[in-house]
NUMAR-408617 format. One record per residue (C-alpha): residue in one letter; x, y, z. Coordinates in steps of 0.02 Angstrom, whole numbers, padded with zeros to 5 digits, always signed. Example, Ala and Ser with C-alpha at 12.3 -4.5 7.8 and 13.67 -1.06 7.14 Angstrom:
2
A+00615-00225+00390;S+00684-00053+00357;
//
This chain:
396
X+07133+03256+02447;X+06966+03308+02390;X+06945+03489+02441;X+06785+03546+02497;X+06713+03746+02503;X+06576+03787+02633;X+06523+03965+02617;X+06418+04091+02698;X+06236+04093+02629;X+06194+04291+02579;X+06025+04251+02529;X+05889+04358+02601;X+05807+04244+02746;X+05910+04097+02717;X+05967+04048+02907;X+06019+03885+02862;X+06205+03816+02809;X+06265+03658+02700;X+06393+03567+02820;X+06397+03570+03022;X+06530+03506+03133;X+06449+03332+03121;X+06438+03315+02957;X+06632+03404+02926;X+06689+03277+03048;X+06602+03137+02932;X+06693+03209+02759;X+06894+03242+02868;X+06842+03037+02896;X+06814+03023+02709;X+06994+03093+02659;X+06895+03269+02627;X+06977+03452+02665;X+06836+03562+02720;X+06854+03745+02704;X+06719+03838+02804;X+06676+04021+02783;X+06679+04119+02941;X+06525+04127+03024;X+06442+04026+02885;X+06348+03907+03022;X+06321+04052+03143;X+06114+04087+03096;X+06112+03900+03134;X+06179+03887+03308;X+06340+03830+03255;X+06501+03911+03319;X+06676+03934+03212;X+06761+03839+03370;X+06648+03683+03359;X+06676+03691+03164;X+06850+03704+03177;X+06870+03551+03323;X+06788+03453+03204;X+06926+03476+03070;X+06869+03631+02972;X+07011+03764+02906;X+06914+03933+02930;X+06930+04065+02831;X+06884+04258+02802;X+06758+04260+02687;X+06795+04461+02641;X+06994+04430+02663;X+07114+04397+02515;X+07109+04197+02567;X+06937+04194+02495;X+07002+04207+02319;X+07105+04073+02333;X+06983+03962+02427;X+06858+03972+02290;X+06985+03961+02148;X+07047+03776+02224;X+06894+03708+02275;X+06848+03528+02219;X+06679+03537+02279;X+06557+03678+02347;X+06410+03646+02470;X+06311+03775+02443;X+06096+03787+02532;X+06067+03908+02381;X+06174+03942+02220;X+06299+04068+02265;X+06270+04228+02181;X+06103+04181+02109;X+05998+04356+02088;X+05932+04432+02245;X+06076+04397+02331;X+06181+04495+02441;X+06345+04534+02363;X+06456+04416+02349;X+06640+04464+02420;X+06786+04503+02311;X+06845+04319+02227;X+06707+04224+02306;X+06564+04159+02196;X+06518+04049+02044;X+06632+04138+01920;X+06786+04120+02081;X+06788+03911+02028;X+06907+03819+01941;X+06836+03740+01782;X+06753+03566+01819;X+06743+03613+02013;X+06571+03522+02098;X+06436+03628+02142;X+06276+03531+02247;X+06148+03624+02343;X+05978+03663+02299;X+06012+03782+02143;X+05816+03832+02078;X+05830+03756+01906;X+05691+03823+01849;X+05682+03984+01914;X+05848+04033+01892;X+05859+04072+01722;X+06039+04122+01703;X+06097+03967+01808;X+06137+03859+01645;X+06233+03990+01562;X+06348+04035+01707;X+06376+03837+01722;X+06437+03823+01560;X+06525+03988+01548;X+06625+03941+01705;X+06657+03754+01647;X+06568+03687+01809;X+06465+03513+01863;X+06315+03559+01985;X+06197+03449+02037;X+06031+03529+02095;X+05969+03433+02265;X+05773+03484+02196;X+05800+03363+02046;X+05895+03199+02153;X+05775+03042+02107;X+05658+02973+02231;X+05747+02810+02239;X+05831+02681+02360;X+06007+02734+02334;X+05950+02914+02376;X+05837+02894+02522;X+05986+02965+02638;X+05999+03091+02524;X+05817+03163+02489;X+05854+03348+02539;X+05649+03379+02483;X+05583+03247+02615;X+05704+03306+02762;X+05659+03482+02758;X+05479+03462+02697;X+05450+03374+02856;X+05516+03549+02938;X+05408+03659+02841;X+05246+03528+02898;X+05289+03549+03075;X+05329+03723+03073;X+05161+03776+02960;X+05038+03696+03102;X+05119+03793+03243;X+05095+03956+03147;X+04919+03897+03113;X+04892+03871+03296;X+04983+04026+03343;X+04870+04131+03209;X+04711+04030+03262;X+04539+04101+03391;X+04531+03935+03465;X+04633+03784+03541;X+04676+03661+03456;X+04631+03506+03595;X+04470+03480+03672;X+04490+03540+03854;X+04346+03488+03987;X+04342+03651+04106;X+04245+03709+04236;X+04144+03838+04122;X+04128+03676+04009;X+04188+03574+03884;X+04296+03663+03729;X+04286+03568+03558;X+04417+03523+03468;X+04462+03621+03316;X+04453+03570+03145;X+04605+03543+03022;X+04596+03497+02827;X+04783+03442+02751;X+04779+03459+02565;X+04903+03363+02510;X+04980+03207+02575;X+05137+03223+02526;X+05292+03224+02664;X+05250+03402+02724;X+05082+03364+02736;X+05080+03194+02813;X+05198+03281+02946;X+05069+03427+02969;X+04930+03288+03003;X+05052+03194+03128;X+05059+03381+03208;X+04906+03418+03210;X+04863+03266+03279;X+04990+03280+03435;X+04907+03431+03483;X+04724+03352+03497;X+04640+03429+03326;X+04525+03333+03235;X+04621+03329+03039;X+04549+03291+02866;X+04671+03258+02710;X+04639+03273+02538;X+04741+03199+02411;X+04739+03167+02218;X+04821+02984+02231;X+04692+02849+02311;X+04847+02771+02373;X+04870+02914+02510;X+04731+02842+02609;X+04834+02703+02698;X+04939+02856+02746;X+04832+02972+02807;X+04736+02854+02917;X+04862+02775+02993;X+04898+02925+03072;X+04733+02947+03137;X+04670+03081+02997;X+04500+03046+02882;X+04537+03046+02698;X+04438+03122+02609;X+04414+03028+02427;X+04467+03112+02273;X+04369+03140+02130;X+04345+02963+02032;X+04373+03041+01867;X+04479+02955+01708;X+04600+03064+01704;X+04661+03070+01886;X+04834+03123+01912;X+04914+02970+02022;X+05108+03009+02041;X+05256+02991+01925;X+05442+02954+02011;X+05366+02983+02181;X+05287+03156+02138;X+05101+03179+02123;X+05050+03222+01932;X+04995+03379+01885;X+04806+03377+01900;X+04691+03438+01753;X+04574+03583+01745;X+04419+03471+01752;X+04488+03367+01906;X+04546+03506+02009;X+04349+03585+01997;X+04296+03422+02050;X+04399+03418+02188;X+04351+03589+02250;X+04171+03515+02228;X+04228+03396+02352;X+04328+03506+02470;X+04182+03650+02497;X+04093+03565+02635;X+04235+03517+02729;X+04294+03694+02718;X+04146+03740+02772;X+04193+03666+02944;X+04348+03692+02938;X+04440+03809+03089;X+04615+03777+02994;X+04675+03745+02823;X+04869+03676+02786;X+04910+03674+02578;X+05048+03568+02495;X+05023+03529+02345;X+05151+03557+02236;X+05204+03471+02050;X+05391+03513+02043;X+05429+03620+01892;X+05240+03700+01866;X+05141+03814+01956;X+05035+03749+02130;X+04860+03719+02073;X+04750+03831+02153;X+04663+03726+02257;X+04569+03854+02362;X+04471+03997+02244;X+04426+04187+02323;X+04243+04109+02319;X+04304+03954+02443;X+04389+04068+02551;X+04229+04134+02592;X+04145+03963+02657;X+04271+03973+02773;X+04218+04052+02937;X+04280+04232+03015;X+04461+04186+03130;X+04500+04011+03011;X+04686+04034+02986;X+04737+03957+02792;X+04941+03912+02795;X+05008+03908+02616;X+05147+03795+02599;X+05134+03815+02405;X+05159+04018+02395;X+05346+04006+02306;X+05248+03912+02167;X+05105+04042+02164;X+05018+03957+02304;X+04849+03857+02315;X+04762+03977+02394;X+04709+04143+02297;X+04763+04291+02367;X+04891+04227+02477;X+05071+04312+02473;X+05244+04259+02499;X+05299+04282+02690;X+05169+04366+02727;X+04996+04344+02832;X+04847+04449+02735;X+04677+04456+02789;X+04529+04417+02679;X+04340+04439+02742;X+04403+04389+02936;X+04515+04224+02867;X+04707+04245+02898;X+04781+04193+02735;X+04965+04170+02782;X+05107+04140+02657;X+05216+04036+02711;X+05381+04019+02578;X+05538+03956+02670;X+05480+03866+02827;X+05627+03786+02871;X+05743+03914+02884;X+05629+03960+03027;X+05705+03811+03106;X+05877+03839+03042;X+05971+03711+03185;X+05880+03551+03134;X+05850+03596+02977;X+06044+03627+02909;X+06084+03456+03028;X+05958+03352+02909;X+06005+03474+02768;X+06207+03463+02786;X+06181+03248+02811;X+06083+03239+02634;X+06228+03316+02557;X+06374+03223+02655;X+06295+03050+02585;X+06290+03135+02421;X+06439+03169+02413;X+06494+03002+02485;X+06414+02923+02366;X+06528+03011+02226;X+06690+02978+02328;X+06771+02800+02247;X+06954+02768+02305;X+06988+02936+02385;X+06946+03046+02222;X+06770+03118+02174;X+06678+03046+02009;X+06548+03069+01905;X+06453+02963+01814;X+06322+03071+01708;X+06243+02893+01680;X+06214+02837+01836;X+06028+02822+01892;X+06066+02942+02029;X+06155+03086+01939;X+06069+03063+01772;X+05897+03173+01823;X+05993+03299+01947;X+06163+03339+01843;X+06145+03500+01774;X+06302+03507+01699;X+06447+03395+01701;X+06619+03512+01670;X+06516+03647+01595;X+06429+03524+01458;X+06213+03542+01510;X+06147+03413+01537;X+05973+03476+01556;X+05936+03570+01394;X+05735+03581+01448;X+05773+03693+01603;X+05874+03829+01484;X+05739+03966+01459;X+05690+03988+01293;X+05755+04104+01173;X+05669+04266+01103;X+05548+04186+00946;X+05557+04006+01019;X+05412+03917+01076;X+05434+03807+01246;X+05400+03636+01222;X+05227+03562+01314;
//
C-alpha cells in the first residue's frame, strides 16, 4: 500500500491544502493510505470529520506520531515545499529532512527561487517533482496545476480591480442619465488573463488585450475583447512548450509604443505576463503610469516575478500620482476552497498517473516526468536550477 503524507501548510498566507476529502476518497480507491495532518484543510473549508469519512488517518501534527508519519511516507503532497525559508517552524520530526530516502515529494516547490531546494533533495536521498515545471502536454492537461489556479488568480484580480475602482464597471441607463462603461486593458493572454477578460466581460466592461503571440487573437475575440496587434518586428517572441518567449528589449519598447494610447483610456489595467524562470518584463514604465488617469486601478498579477508594472509591491496596494498600483502575489489563496479542490485534483491525476499495478514508479524518461523531476532518489536531475557557485558564471 502506497502511503501518502498530507501536511499542514506553515507558509505565511498560504490558505490552501494539497488533498481534500474528494480527492482522498479518489487515492483510498487507488489502493493509497492517506495520512492527513490535523487541521491541514481547515483555511480551506474543509473539516478533519469530512477528511476522515472519506478514508483519511488523522494525525497530530505537533504529537510524537508526526515523526513517524513523515519517516514512512511513500509520497508527500505538499502546496509549497515543506520547510522552504520563510516558513513557520516546522514541528519536531516533521519536514524534508523527517523522509525516508527515495520518499516522493510533488507540490509546487519554487525551483528557481529556492536555492537550497536541490541540496536538501540530494542530501535527504528524495524524488520531487515541482508542479511549476509539469509539460504543457495531452497526458498532463488534468494535471496543469499553473492553468487551474491561474484561472483563480484572473478572476480574483478583476474583482479587486472593481472593488479598488471610482466607477462601475457596466453601463447603467439611470434617471440622472446614462453611466459609461469602464475601460479594461488585459496584458497578456495567457490563462489568467483570458479568464480576467471573460470577467471583465460578465460584468459589462468594455476590455482590450495585448499579447506578444499573433495567435492570441482568435482567443481574445472570441470572448468578446479587441486585440490589440503586437509589434510586427523579426524578432517577436511567439511561445515555446505552451509558454510565451521572453520578449527582447527592442520589442517590449515597441509594444509600450503600442500600449500608450490605450492606456491613455484606460479606467483599469490587469498584467500577466510572465516567462517562467526570468523576471516579468516591465510592461508598464513610471512614465506610462502617468497617461493613466487619477482613480485607474493597475492589478499586477506579475509582482512575485518583479512585476510589469514599476513601482508596484508584493501584497500590497500603493498609490502613485492618483493610480492605485496594487500587488497582487498569491491570488488564489484568496480563494482557498476552489482553489485547493482544482489544486488537490491536479495532483491526484499526478499521482495516478505514477501508480502501475498498485506500486508508485518513476520513469525519469518519460515525457511527463523528464522536464518536472527534480530529483529522482536524491540523484538531480535539473543541474541548471542549482545556483551557481562563488567564481562561476551562470550559463545564458
Amino acid at each position: 500500500m502506497i502511503r501518502v503524507l498530507v501536511p499542514r501548510e506553515r507558509q505565511p498566507g498560504e490558505t490552501r491544502v494539497a488533498a481534500t476529502p474528494e480527492t482522498v476518497k479518489r487515492l483510498r480507491g487507488r489502493g493509497c493510505a492517506v495520512w492527513l495532518e490535523r487541521q491541514a484543510g481547515l483555511r480551506s473549508g474543509y473539516a478533519d470529520e469530512a477528511y476522515a469519512e472519506a478514508g483519511a488517518e488523522l494525525f497530530q501534527g505537533d504529537g510524537p506520531e508526526a515523526a513517524e508519519r513523515w519517516a514512512e511516507a511513500d509520497v508527500v503532497l505538499a502546496v509549497q515545499t515543506p520547510g522552504a525559508p520563510g516558513t513557520e517552524a516546522e514541528a519536531g520530526g516533521s519536514g524534508l529532512e523527517a523522509l525516508r530516502p527515495e520518499a516522493l515529494l510533488l507540490g509546487l516547490l519554487n525551483p528557481h527561487g529556492d536555492h537550497s531546494l536541490i541540496e536538501r533533495l540530494e542530501r535527504q536521498r528524495l524524488s520531487a517533482v515541482a508542479l511549476e515545471l509539469l509539460p504543457r502536454i495531452s497526458r498532463a492537461q488534468a494535471m496543469d496545476v499553473l492553468s487551474s489556479q491561474a484561472n483563480i488568480a484572473g478572476y480574483k484580480a478583476v474583482l479587486l480591480a472593481a472593488a479598488a475602482l471610482d466607477r462601475f464597471f457596466p453601463m447603467l441607463m439611470t434617471a440622472a442619465g446614462t453611466v459609461q462603461p469602464a475601460r479594461v486593458v488585459v496584458l497578456g493572454a495567457g490563462v489568467a488573463g483570458l479568464q480576467a477578460v471573460a470577467t471583465a466581460r460578465r460584468l459589462g466592461a468594455l476590455v482590450k488585450v495585448s499579447d506578444v503571440r499573433p495567435a492570441a487573437r482568435e482567443q481574445v475575440e472570441s470572448l468578446g475583447a479587441r486585440f490589440i496587434e503586437p509589434p510586427r518586428l523579426e524578432e517577436a517572441p511567439g511561445e515555446v512548450g505552451g509558454y510565451a518567449r521572453e520578449a527582447g528589449a527592442v520589442f517590449l519598447e515597441a509594444q509600450r509604443q503600442l500600449l500608450a494610447p490605450h492606456l491613455a483610456e484606460a479606467d483599469v489595467v490587469i498584467t500577466t505576463a510572465q516567462v517562467p524562470g526570468r523576471p516579468a518584463p516591465l510592461l508598464i514604465t513610471r512614465e506610462m503610469l502617468g497617461l493613466l488617469r487619477p482613480g485607474a486601478v493597475v492589478v499586477d498579477l506579475a509582482v512575485g516575478q518583479g512585476g510589469n508594472c514599476a513601482g508596484s509591491r508584493s501584497d500590497a496596494s500603493v498609490d502613485v500620482d492618483g493610480v492605485t498600483v496594487i500587488g497582487a502575489g498569491n491570488l488564489p489563496a484568496s480563494l482557498p476552497q476552489h482553489a485547493s479542490a482544482l489544486y488537490a485534483r491536479n495532483l491526484a491525476a499526478l499521482l495516478e498517473a505514477l501508480i502501475q499495478e498498485g506500486e508508485l514508479r518513476l520513469d525519469p524518461e518519460d515525457p511527463l516526468l523528464d522536464p518536472c523531476l527534480l530529483s529522482h532518489a536524491g540523484v538531480c536531475r535539473r543541474e541548471d536550477l542549482r545556483p551557481a557557485r562563488a567564481g562561476q558564471e551562470v550559463a545564458a
